[in-house]
N, C-alpha and C positions, 0 to 999 in steps of 0.2 A: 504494500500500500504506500503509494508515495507521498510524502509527508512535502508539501509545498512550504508553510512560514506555522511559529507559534507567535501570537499574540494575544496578551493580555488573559491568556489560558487557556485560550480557543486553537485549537489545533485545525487545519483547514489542510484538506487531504483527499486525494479519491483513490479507490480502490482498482487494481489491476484488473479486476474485471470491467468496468464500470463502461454504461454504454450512452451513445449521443441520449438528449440533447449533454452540450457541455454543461457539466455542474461541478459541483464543490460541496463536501462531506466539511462541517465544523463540529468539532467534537469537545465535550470539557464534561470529563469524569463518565460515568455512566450516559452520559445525554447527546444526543446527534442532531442534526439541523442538514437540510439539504437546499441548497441552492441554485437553480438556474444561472449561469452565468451570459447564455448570449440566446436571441437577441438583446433582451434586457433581464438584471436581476429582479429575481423572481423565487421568493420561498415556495419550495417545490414539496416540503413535509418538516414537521417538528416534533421530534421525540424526547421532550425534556427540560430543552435550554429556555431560561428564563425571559422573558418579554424585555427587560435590558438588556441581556446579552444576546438576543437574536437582531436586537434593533444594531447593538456594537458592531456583531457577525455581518447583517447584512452592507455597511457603511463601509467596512473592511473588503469585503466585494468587490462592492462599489469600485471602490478605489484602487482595486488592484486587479479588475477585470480580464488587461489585456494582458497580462502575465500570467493570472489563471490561465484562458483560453492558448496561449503560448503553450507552457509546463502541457497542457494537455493534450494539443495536439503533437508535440516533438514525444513525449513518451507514448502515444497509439501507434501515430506512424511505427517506431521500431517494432511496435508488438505484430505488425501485419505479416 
């Protein structure tokens, strides 16, 4: 599972299996969050994470979109 940045305790990550659309796995302790990252972020499910730290997660997104979808697409292509 490749682990892209930790902040603020949120782990933001996807899974080697993981399939379009592009998204993004934020993890902190038992709790997951999933995000859409393109065309636009978009909470895609919430297993946990608090209603601040999902607002955090999502702004961290935000803001780091085209590096997600980057990280994402350079690790699929090798897996083909």
């Amino acid at each position: 599972m490749p682990q892209l940045f930790t902040l603020f305790g949120l782990r933001f990550m996807f899974y080697s299996n993981d399939h379009e659309p592009i998204h993004v796995h934020v993890v902190k302790g038992g709790a997951e969050a999933r995000f859409q990252v393109q065309p636009e972020v978009t909470l895609m499910e919430n297993r946990g994470l608090k209603p601040a730290e999902l607002k955090l997660a999502e702004s961290i997104v935000e803001e780091n979109k085209e590096i997600i979808a980057a990280r994402w697409n350079e690790f699929f292509k090798n897996k083909k």
